[in-house]
VMD Tcl script that builds the backbone (N, CA, C; Angstrom):
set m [mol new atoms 402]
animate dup $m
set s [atomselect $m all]
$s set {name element resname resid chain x y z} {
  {N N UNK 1 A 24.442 30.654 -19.073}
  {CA C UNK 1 A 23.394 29.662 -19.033}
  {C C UNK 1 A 23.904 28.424 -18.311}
  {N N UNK 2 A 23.184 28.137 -16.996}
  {CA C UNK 2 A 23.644 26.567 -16.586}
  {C C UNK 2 A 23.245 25.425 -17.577}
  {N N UNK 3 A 24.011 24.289 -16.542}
  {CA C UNK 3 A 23.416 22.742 -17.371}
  {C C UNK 3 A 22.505 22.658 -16.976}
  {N N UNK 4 A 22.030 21.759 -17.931}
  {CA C UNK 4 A 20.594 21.337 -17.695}
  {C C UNK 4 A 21.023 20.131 -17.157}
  {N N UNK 5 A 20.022 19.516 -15.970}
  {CA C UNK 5 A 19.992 18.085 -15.376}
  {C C UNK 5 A 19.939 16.835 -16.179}
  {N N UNK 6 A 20.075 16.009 -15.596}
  {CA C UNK 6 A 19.901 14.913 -15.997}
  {C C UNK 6 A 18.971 13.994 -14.981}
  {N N UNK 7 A 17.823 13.339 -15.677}
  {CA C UNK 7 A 16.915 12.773 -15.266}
  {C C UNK 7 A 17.093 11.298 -15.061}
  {N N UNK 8 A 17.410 10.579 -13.626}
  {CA C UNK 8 A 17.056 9.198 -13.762}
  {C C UNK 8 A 15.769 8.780 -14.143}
  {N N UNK 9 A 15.691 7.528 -14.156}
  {CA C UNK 9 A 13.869 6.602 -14.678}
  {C C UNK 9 A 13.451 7.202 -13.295}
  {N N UNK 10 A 13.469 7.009 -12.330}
  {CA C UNK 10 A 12.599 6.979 -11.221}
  {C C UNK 10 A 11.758 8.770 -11.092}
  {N N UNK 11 A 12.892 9.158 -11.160}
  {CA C UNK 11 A 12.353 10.907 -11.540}
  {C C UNK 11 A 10.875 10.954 -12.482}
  {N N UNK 12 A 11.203 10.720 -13.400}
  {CA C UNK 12 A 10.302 10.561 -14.586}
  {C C UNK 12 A 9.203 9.573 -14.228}
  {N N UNK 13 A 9.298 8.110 -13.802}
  {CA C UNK 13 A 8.250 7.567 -13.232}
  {C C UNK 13 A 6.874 8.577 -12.575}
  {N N UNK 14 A 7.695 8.790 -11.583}
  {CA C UNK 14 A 7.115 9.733 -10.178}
  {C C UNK 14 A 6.250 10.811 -10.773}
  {N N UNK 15 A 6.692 11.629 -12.039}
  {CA C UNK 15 A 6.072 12.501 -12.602}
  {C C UNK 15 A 5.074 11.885 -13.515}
  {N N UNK 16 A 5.225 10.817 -14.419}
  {CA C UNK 16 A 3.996 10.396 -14.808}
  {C C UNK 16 A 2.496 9.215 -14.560}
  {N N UNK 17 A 3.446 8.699 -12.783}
  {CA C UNK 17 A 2.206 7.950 -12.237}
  {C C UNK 17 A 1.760 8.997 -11.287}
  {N N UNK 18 A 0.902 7.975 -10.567}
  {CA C UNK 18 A 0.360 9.263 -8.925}
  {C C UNK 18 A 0.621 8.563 -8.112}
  {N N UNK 19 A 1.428 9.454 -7.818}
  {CA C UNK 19 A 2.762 8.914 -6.404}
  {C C UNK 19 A 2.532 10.400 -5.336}
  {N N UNK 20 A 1.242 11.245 -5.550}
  {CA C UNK 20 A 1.274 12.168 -4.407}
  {C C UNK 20 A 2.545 12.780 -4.057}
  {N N UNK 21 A 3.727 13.074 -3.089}
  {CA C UNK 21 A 4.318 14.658 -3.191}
  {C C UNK 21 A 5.426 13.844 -4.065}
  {N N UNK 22 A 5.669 12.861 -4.492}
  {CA C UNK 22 A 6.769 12.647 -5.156}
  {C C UNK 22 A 5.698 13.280 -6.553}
  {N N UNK 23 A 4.887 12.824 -7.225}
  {CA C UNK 23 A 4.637 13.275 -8.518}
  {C C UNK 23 A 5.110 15.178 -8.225}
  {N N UNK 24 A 4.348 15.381 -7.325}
  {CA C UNK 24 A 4.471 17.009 -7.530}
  {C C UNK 24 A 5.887 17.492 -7.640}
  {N N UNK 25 A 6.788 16.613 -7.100}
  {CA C UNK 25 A 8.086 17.247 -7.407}
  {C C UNK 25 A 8.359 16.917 -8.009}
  {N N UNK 26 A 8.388 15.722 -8.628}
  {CA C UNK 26 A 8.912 15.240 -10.099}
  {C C UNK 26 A 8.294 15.902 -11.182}
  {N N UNK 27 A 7.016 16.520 -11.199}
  {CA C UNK 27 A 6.767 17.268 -11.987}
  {C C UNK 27 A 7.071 18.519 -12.282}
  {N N UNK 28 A 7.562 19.562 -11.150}
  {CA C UNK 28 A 7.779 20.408 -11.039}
  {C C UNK 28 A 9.428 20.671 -11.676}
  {N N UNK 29 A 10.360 19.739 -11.044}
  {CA C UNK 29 A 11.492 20.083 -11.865}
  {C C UNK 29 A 11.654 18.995 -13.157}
  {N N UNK 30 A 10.832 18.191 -13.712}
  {CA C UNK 30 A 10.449 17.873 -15.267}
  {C C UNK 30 A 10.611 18.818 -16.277}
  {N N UNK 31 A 9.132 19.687 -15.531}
  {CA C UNK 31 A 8.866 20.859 -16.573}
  {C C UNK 31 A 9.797 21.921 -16.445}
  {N N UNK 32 A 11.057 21.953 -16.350}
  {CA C UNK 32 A 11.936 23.031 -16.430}
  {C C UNK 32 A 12.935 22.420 -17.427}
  {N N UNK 33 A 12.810 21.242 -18.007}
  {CA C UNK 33 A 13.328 20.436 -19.103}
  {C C UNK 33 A 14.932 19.910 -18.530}
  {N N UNK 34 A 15.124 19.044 -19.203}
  {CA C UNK 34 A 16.443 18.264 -19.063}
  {C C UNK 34 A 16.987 17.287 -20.358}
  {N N UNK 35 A 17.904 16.574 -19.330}
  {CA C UNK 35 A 18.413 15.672 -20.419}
  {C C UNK 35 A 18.156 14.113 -19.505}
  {N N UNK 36 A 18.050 13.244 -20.678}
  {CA C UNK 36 A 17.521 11.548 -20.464}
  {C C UNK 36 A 18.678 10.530 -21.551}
  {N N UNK 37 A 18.738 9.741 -21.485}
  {CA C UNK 37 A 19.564 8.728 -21.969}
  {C C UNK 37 A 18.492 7.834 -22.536}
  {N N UNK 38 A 18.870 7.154 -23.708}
  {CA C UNK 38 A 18.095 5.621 -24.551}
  {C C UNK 38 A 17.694 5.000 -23.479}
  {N N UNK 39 A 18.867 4.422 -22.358}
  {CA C UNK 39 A 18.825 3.908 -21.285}
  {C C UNK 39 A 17.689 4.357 -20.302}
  {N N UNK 40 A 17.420 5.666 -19.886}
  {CA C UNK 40 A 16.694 5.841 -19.076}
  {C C UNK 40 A 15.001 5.840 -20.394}
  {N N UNK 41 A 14.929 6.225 -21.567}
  {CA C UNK 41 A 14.047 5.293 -22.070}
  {C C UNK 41 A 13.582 3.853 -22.018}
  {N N UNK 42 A 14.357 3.179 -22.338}
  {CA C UNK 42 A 14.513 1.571 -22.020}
  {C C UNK 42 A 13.949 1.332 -21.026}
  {N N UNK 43 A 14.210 1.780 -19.636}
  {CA C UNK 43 A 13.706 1.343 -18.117}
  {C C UNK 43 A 12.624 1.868 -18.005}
  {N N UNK 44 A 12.145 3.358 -18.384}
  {CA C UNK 44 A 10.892 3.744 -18.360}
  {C C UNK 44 A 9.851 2.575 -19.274}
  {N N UNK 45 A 10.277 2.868 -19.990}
  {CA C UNK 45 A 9.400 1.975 -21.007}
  {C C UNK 45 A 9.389 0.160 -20.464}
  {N N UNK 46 A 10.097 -0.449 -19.772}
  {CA C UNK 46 A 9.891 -1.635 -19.325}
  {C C UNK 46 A 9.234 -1.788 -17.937}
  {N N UNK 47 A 9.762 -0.247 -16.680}
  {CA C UNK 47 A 8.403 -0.550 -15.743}
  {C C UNK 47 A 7.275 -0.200 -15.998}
  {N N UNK 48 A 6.862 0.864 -16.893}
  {CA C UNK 48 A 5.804 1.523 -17.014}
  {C C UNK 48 A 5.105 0.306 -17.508}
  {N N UNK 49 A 4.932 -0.641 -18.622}
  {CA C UNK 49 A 4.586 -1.871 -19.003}
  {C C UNK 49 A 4.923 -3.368 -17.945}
  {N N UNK 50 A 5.934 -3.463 -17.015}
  {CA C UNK 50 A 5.854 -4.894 -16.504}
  {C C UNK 50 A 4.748 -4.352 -14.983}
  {N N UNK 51 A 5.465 -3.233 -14.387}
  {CA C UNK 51 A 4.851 -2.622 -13.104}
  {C C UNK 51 A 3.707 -1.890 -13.013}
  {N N UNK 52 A 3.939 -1.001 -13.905}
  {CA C UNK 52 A 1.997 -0.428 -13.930}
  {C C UNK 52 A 1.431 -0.774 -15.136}
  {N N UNK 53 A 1.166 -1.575 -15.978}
  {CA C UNK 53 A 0.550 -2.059 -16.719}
  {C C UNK 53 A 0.443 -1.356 -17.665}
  {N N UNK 54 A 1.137 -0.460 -17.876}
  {CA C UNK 54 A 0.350 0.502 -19.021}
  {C C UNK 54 A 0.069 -0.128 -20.439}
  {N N UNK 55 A -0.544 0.163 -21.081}
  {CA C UNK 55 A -0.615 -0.192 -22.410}
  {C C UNK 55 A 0.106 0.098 -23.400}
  {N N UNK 56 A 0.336 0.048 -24.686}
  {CA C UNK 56 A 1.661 0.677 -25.172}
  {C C UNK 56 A 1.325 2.116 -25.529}
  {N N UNK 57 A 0.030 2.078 -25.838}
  {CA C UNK 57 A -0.480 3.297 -26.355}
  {C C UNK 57 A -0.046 4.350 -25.573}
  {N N UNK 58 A 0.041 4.130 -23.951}
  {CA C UNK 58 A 0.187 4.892 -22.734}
  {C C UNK 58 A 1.543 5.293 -22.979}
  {N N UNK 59 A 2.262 4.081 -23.040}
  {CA C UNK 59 A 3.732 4.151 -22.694}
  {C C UNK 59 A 3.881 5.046 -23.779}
  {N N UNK 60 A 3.944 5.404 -25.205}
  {CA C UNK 60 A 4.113 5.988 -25.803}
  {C C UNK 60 A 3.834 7.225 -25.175}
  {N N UNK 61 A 2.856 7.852 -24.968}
  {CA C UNK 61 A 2.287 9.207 -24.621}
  {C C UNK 61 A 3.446 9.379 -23.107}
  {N N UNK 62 A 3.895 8.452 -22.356}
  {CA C UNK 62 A 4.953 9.094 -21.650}
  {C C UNK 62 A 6.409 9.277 -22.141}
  {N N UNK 63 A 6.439 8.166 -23.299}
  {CA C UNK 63 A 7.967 8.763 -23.731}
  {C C UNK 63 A 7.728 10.165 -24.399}
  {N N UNK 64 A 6.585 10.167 -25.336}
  {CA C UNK 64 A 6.682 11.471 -25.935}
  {C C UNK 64 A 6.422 12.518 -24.612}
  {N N UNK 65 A 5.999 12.653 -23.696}
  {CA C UNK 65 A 5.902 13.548 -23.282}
  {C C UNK 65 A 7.432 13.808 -22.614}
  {N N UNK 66 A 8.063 12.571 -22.481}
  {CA C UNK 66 A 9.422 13.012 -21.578}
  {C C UNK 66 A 10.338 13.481 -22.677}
  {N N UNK 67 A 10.043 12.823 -24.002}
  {CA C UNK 67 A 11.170 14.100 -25.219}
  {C C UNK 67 A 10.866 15.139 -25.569}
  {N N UNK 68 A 9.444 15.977 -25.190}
  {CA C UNK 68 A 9.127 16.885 -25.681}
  {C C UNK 68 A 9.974 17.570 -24.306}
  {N N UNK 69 A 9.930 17.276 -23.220}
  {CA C UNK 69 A 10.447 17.992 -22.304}
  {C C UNK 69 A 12.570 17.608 -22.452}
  {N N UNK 70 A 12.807 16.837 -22.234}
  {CA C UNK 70 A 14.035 15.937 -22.658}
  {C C UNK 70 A 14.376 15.965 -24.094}
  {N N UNK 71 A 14.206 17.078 -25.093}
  {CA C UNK 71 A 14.315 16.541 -25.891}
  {C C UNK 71 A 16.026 15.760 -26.358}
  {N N UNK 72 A 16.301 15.117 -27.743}
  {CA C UNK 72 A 17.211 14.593 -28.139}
  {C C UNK 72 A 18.072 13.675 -26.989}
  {N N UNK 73 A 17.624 12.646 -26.837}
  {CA C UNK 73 A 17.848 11.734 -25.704}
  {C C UNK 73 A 19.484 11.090 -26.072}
  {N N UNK 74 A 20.296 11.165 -25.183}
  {CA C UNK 74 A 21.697 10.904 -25.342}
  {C C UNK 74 A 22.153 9.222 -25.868}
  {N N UNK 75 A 22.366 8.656 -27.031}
  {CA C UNK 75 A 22.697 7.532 -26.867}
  {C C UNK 75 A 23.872 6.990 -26.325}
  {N N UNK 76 A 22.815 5.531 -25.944}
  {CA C UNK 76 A 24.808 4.613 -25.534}
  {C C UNK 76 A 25.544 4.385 -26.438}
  {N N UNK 77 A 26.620 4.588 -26.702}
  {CA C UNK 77 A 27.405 4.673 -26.791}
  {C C UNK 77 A 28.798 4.035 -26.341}
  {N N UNK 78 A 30.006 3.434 -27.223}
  {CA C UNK 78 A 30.692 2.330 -26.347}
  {C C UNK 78 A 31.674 3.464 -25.396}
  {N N UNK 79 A 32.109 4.756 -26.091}
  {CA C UNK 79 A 32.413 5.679 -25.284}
  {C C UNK 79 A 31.655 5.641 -23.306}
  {N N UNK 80 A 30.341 6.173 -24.167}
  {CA C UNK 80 A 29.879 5.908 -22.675}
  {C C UNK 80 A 29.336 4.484 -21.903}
  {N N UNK 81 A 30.027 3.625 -22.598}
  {CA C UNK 81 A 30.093 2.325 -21.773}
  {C C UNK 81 A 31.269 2.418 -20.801}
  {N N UNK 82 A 32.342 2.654 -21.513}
  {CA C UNK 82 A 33.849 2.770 -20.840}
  {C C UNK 82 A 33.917 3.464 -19.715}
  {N N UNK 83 A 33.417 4.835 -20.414}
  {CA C UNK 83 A 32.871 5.725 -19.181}
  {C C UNK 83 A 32.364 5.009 -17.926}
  {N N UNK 84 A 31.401 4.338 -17.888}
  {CA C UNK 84 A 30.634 3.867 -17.025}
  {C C UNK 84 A 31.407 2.680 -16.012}
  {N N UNK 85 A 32.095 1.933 -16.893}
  {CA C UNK 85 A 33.040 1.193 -16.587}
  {C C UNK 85 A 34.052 1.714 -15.431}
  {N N UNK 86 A 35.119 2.609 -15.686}
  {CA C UNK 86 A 35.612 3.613 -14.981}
  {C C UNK 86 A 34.782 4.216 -13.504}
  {N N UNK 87 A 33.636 4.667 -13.790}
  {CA C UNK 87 A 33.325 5.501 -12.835}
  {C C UNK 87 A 32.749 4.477 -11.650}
  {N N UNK 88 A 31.622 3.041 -12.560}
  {CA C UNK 88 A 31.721 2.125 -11.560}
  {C C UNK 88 A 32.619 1.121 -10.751}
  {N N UNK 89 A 33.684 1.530 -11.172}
  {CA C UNK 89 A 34.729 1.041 -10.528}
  {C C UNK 89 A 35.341 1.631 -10.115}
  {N N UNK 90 A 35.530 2.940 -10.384}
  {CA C UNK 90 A 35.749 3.893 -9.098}
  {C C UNK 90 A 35.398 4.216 -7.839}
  {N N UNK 91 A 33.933 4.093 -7.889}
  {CA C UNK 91 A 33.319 4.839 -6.778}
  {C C UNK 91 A 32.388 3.247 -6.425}
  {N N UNK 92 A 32.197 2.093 -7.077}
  {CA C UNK 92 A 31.509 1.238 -6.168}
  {C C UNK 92 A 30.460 1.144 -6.780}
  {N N UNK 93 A 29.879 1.670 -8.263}
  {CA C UNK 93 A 28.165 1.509 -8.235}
  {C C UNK 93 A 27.945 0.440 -9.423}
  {N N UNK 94 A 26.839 -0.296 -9.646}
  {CA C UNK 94 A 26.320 -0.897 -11.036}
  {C C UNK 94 A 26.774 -0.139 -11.544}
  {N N UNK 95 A 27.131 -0.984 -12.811}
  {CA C UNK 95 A 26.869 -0.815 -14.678}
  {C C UNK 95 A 25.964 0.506 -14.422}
  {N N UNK 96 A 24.886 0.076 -14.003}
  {CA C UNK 96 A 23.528 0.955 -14.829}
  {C C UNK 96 A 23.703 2.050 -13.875}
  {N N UNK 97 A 24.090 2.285 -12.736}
  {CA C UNK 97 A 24.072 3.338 -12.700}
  {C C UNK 97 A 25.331 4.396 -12.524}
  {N N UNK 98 A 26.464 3.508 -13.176}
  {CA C UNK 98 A 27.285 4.127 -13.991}
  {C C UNK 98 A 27.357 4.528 -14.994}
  {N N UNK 99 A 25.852 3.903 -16.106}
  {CA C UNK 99 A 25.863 4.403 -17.208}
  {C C UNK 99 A 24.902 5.951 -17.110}
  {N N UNK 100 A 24.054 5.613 -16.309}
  {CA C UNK 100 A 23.447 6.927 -15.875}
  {C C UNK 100 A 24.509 7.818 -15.771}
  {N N UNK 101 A 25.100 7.754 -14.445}
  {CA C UNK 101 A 26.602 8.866 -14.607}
  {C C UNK 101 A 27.197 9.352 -15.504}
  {N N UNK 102 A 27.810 8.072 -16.416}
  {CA C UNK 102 A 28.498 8.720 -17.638}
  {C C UNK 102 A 27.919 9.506 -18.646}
  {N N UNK 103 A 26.311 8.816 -19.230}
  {CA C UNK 103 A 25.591 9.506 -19.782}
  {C C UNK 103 A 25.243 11.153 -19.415}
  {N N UNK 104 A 25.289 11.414 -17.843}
  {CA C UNK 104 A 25.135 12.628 -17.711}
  {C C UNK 104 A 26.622 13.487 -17.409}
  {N N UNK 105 A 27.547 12.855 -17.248}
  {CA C UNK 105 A 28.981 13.932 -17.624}
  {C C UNK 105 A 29.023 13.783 -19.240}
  {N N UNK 106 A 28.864 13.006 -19.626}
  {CA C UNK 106 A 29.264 13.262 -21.120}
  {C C UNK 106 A 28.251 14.102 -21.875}
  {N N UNK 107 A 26.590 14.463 -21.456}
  {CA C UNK 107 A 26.428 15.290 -21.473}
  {C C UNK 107 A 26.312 16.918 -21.111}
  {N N UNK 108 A 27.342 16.342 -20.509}
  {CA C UNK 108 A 27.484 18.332 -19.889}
  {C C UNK 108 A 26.678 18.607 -18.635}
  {N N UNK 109 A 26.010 17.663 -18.065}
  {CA C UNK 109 A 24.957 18.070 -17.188}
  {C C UNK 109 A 25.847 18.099 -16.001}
  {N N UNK 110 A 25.656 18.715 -14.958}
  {CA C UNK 110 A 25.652 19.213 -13.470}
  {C C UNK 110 A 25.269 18.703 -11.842}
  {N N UNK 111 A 23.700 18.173 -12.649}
  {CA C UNK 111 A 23.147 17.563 -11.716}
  {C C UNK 111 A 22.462 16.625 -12.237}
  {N N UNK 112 A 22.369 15.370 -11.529}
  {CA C UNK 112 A 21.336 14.287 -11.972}
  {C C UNK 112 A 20.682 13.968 -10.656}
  {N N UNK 113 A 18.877 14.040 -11.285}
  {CA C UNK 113 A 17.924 13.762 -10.275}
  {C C UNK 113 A 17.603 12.513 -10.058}
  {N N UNK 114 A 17.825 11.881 -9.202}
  {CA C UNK 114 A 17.908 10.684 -8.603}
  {C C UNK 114 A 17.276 10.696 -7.157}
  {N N UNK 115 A 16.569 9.401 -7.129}
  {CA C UNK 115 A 16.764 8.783 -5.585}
  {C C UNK 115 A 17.920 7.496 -4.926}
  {N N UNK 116 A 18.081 7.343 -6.440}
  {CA C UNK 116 A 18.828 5.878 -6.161}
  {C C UNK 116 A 20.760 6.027 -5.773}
  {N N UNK 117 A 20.928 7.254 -5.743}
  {CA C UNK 117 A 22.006 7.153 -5.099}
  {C C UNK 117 A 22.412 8.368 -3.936}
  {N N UNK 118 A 23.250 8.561 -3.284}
  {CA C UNK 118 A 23.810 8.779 -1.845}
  {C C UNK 118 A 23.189 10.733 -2.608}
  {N N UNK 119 A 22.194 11.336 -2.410}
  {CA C UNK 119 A 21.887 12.903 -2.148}
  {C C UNK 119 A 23.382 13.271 -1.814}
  {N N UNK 120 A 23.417 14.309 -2.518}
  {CA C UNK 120 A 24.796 15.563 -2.308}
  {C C UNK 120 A 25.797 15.123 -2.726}
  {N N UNK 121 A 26.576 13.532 -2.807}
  {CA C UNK 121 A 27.693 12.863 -3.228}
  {C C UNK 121 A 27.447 13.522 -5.023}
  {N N UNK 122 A 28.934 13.793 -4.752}
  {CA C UNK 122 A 29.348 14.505 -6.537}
  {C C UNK 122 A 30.415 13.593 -7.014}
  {N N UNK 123 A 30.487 13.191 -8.065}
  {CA C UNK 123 A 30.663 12.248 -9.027}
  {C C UNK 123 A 31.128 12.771 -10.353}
  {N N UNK 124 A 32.897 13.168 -10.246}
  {CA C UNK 124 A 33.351 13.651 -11.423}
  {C C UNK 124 A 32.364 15.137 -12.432}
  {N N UNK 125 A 31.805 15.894 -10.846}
  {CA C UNK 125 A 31.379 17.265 -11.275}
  {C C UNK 125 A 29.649 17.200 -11.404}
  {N N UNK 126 A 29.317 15.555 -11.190}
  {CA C UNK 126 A 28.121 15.511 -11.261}
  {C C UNK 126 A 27.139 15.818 -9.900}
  {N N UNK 127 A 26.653 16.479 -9.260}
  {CA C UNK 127 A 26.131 16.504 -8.124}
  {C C UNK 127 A 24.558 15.509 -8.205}
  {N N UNK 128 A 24.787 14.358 -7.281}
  {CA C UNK 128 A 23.429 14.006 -7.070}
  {C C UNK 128 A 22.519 15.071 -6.662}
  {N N UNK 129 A 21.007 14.938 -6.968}
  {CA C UNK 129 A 20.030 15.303 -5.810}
  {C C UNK 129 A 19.391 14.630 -5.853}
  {N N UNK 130 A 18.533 14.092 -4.524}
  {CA C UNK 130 A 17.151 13.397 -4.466}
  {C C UNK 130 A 15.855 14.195 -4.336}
  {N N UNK 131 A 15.473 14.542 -5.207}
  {CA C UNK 131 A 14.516 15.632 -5.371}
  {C C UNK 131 A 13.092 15.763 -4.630}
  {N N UNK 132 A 13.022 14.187 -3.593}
  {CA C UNK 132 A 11.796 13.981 -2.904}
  {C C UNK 132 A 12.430 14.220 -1.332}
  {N N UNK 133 A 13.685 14.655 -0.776}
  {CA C UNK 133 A 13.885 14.731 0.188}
  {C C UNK 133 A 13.348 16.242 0.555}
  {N N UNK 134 A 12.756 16.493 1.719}
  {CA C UNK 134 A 12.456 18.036 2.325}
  {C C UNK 134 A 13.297 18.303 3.262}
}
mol reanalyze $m
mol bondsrecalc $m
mol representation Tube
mol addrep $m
């Protein structure tokens, strides 16, 4: 059995606004389930409310829909702070999206779907993809 991915916010965005071929692909590898971080809760839940307005009622119906797919969402953790620490200072990136990183090696995952960093660059076993590139 492979790992299962790991989902940045923007992934998940894409799948629950209408963003045209980005929704369709964000939806498409959604529904094959993954893994998400508190963190990538947190950011969902603050653009979905500052950027598209949603209501909370809304925002709710997208977190639940991203744990029913995501379920048991990875917490931070000071482990995976350190982590993050390390890897962004290894390789050059934010905090945050070192905590993304760490969050997804420390869960076992393989690949994390992203746009926000360099497609194909692997990261201590993690392989980016940008899942809207053709």
């Amino acid at each position: 059995m492979s790992a299962p991915p790991f989902f940045d916010t923007n992934v998940l965005l894409y799948a629950f606004t209408p963003s045209g071929d980005k929704t369709i692909a964000a939806e498409r590898i959604l529904l094959q389930g993954g893994v998400v971080s508190v963190q990538v809760l947190n950011e969902l839940t603050s653009v979905s409310c500052s950027k598209f307005k949603m209501s909370w009622s809304e925002v709710k119906q997208v977190i639940q829909g991203t744990t029913m797919l995501c379920p048991n969402p990875k917490a931070l953790t000071y482990e995976t702070y350190l982590e993050a620490l390390r890897i962004s200072e290894r390789y050059g990136f934010s905090i945050w999206d070192g905590m993304i990183l760490a969050s997804a090696l420390i869960a076992g995952c393989t690949t994390l779907y992203t746009e926000d960093l360099q497609h194909g660059q692997i990261v201590e076993g993690v392989r980016i993809e940008n899942p809207f590139l053709n």
